[in-house]
C-alpha positions in Angstrom: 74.5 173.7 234.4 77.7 172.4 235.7 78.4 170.9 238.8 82.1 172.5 240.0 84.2 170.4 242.0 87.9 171.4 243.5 91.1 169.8 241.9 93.8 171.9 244.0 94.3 175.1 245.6 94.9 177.9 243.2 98.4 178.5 245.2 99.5 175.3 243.8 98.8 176.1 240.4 101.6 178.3 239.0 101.8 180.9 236.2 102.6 178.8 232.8 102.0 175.8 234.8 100.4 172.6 233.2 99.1 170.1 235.1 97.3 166.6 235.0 94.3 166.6 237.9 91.1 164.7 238.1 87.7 165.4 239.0 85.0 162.9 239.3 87.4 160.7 237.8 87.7 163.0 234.8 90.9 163.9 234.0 91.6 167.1 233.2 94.9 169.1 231.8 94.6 172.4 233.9 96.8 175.2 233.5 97.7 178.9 234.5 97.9 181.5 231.8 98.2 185.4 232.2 96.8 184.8 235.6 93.6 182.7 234.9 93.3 178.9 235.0 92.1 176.7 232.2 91.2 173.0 231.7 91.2 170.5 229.4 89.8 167.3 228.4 93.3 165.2 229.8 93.7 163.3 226.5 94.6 164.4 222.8 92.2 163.8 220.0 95.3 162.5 217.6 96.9 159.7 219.9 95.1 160.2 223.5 98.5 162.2 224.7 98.0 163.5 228.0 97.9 166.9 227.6 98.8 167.1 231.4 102.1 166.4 230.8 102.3 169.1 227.8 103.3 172.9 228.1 102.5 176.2 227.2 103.4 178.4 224.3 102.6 181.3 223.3 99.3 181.0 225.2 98.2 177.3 223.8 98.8 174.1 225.0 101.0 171.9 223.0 100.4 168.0 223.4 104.3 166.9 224.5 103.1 163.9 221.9 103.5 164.9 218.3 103.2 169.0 219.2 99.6 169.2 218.4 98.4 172.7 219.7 95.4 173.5 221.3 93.2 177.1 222.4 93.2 177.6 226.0 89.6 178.7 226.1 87.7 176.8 223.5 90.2 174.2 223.3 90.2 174.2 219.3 93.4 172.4 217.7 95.3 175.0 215.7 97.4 172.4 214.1 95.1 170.0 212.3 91.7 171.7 211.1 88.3 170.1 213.1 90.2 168.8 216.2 89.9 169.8 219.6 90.1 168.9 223.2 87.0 169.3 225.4 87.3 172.4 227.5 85.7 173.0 231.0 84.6 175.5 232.7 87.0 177.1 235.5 86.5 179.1 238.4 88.6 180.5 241.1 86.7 180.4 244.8 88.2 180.9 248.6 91.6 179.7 247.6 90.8 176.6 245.4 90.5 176.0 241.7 87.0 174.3 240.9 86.0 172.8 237.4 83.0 172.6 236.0 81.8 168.8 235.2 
């Protein structure tokens, strides 16, 4: 089972927002979509992009890279078949954003 650990408080994490935040020293691309907050393994499978630094569309993740798109919730690459970026679990608690490591 996961240990969750905070990486910001949920007010700072805005809707379509993408950020690059840490946890344990794993760092994580964690983002807002329709309300709910997803992360990421930090680093594309293609080139190690940091996804942290990418943006939403259409509800996936694109690496600002090479545009390499990824699921929010599995974290499946939908542009290059058996790729994907690790996801995490996410939970909202008390004001803070806590992912799962």
């Amino acid at each position: 089972m996961p240990r969750f650990v905070r990486v910001c408080p949920a007010e700072e994490l805005a809707e379509g927002q993408v950020r690059m935040l840490e946890a344990d020293g794993t760092k994580l691309a964690v983002c807002r979509h329709q309300g709910k907050a997803f992360a990421l393994s930090n680093f594309c499978p293609h080139l190690t992009g940091n996804l942290g630094e990418g943006f939403l569309d259409e509800g996936l993740l694109v690496c600002p890279e090479h545009g390499w798109r990824f699921k929010l919730s599995s974290g499946r690459c939908v542009s290059v078949a058996d790729r994907s970026a690790h996801p995490f679990p996410v939970r909202e608690e008390e004001g803070w954003i806590l992912v799962g490591i």
